[in-house]
C-alpha positions, 0 to 999 in steps of 0.5 A: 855208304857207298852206292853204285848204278845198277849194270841192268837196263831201266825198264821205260813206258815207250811213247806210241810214237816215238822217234823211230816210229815217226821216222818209219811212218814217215819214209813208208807214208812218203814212198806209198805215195811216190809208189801210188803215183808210179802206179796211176801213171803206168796204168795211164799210159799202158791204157792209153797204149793200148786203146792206141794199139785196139784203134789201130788194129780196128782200122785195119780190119775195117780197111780188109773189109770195105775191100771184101764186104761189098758183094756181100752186101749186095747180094743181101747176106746177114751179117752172120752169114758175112762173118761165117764166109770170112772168118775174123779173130774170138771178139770181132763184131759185124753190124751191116745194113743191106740195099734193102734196107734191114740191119743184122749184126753178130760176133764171134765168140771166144770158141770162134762161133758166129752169135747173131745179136738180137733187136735190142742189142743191135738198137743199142749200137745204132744208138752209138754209133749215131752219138757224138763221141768215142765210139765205144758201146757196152752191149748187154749180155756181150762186152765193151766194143770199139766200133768203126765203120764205114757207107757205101751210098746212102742205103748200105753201110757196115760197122766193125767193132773189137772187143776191149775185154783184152784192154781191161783184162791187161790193165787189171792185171797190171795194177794187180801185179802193181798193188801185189808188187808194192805191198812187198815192196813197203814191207820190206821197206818197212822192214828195212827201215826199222832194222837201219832206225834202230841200229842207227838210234841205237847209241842214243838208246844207250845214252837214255839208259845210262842218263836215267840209271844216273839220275835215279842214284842219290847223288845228294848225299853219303859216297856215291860212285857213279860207274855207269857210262855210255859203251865205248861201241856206242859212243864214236865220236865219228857219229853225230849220236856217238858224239853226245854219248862221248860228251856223257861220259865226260860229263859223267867222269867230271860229276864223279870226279866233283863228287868224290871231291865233295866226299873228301871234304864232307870228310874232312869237315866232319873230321874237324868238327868232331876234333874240334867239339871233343878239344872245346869240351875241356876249357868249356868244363873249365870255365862252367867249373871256374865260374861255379866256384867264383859264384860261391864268394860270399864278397862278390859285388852285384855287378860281378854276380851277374856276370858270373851268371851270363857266362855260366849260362853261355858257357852251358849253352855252348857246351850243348851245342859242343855236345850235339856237333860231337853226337852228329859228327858221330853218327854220320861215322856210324858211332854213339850208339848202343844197342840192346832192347827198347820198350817204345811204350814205356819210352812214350809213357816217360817223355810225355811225363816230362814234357807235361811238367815242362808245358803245363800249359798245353794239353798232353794226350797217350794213345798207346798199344795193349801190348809193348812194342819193342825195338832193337836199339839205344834207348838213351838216343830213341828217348832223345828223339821223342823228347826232342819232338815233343819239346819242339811241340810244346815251344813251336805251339801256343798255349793250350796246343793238344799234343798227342803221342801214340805208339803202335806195331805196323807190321815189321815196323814200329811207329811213333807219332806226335801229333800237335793241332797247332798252327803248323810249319810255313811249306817254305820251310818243310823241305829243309826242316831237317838241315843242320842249324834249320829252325822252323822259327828264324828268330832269336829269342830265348824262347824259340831260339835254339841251335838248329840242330834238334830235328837233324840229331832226331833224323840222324839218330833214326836213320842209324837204327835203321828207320826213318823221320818225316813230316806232315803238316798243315795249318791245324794239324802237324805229324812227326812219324818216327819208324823203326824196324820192330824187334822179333817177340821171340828175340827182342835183342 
């Protein structure tokens, strides 16, 4: 059997965070952050140059009026009347106290009309401008103002104020633009990043395809042939991750190469053992032949007889084993069998009869179908692999060990199970329970001592039908499970 990867890519569950993503999340964290400090500092400083700017055109204006608003004062006007005699900008803000001792204050509003503040308003500045700190005042129903002011004596004073409304309204929409540039600017970071991570990561991708593709393919058994590799866009050995991709390609030239090695000399061992059973086959009828024959002397000696018996005996034994080598050496050559309609049922019925003539001191049990179940297949080699378990059954398993067989269809399959409540197979061994020359007894004896090649000819002979041989066991309670493809009702054959 010869099994080669599939060209088409393996489909994975991705990890939410991956390396790509990491990577993404990390440049994007780190340039919001440098962003977000570019950011304050800006504000900062256009803020900063701003109120520098608003103080010193505050103090300009407060020197253009100290030169003019002292007849005014003097002459007892209101500070509305000031500022409608001397117009100022949208925004400005005129607080005076007079000889007589009353306070007035008004500013001028956005349509250049003079608005007189009330009591309230008017304590509200007082109340900054007596305070200790930046002279700066929120006055309800009017604005942030910046005052600076200047006395003429102790009984006449005036304050100028400017609005700070510009101020804030420039450094909002600074941040605005700021916050509205950035968040463009991280998506196409993002965007960009993404696009660069991917196609940089892309040769590494390749690698993990084609290492996964490997690594699903039987490579334990039958030629395999490995023709995935890692494309040749993909591994530049230029690149830090072209080069790992190189290093799989020849990794994976030296495994094929290991493993078409390991074929030829599957090959050729099977080759030799299957010459070398069918050669042995003769000299062992010879001396099983010549043996018979010498036992019949009636002249013989004790000692001579006995002999005789021990090599008859070994020589049946090897012959056994000759006999299973050959079957097994053609099986794997996809020889031995022939096929033509099986009846499991009856198979079942007859194996389990001869295995109660055989172990009589344990406990046989049928569990059968009404109906046959019917398989395409060699009924001399399927009746070998029940008479097999069964007799494994029966030696592996003290006396009085209930053996069960039962047959059944399981949609387009047939199943045979022996089922025995025996002590079970040591785990250590389950895993090899199959091999050639494994026993799940290791020693020698007579009774248990066989060649290791039962459950190895079972497995061979289901999987050349098609099917397949498993095991499950625990201590109490050991299933064989032999499925076979079921034949049609309507052609058996």
């Amino acid at each position: 059997m010869t099994t080669t990867a599939a060209a088409e890519p393996v489909r994975r569950t991705r990890h939410p965070w991956t390396l790509q993503r990491r990577l993404i999340v990390t440049v994007i964290s780190i340039v919001s952050m440098i962003l977000v400090l570019v950011a304050v500092a800006m504000s900062t400083i256009l803020g900063s140059v701003l109120e520098q700017s608003l103080n010193s055109q505050l103090s300009a204006t407060v020197e253009r009026t100290a030169t003019r608003i002292f007849p005014s004062l003097n002459a007892g006007r209101t500070a509305a009347q000031i500022l409608e005699e001397q117009p100022q900008p949208a925004g400005s803000l005129l607080v005076v106290q007079t000889i007589s001792g009353g306070i007035t204050a008004a500013v001028t509003d956005d349509d250049f009309d003079v608005v007189e503040l009330d009591e309230d308003q008017i304590t509200q500045i007082v109340d900054a401008v007596g305070a200790e700190g930046p002279l700066v005042v929120s006055i309800e129903g009017v604005g942030t103002y910046r005052l600076e002011g200047r006395s003429f004596g102790p009984s006449s004073a005036f304050v100028v104020g400017l609005s700070r409304s510009d101020v804030s309204q420039t450094i909002g929409q600074t941040l605005t633009t700021i916050a509205l540039l950035t968040l463009g600017g991280l998506l196409l970071l993002g965007v960009g990043t993404a696009w660069s991570i991917r196609a940089g990561l892309a040769p590494l991708r390749a690698v993990a395809d084609t290492a996964e593709r490997v690594a699903k393919l039987p490579l334990d058994q039958g030629q395999v042939t490995i023709a995935d590799r890692v494309p040749a866009s993909e591994a530049d050995p230029r690149t830090e991750v072209g080069r790992v991709g190189e290093a799989l390609n020849e990794l994976l030239d030296h495994v094929s190469t290991s493993l078409a090695v390991r074929q030829r000399n599957e090959e050729r061992m099977r080759a030799f053992v299957a010459d070398a059973s069918h050669e042995l086959r003769t000299p062992l009828a010879s001396i099983r032949g010549y043996s018979e024959l010498s036992l019949r002397d009636p002249t013989l000696s004790e000692t001579t007889h006995s002999s005789l018996d021990r090599i008859q005996a070994q020589s049946l034994r090897m012959t056994t084993l000759v006999e299973d080598l050959l079957l097994l050496a053609r099986l794997d050559e996809g020889q031995e069998l022939v096929y033509g309609s099986v009846d499991l049922t009856r198979l079942a019925i007859d194996a389990v009869g001869d295995a109660q003539a055989a172990g009589r001191d344990h406990v046989w049990e049928l569990d059968l179908d009404e109906d046959p179940v019917v398989v395409a297949g060699d009924a001399g080699r399927l009746n070998q692999v029940v008479g097999n378990l069964l007799a494994n059954a029966r030696v592996h398993t003290p006396a009085g060990t209930t053996v069960s067989v039962s047959v059944e269809r399981s949609g387009e399959s047939a199943v045979v199970r022996v089922h025995d409540n025996g002590p079970g197979i040591d785990p250590a061994l389950s895993d090899e329970l199959f091999e050639r020359f494994s026993r799940a007894d290791r020693s020698r004896a007579r009774k248990t001592g066989g060649t290791g090649l039962g459950l190895s000819i079972a497995r061979a002979i289901a999987q050349a039908h098609g099917g397949t041989l498993t095991v499950q066991s625990t201590p109490g309670d050991t299933t064989f499970e032999l499925t076979l493809p079921a034949a049609r009702p309507a052609d058996p054959q």
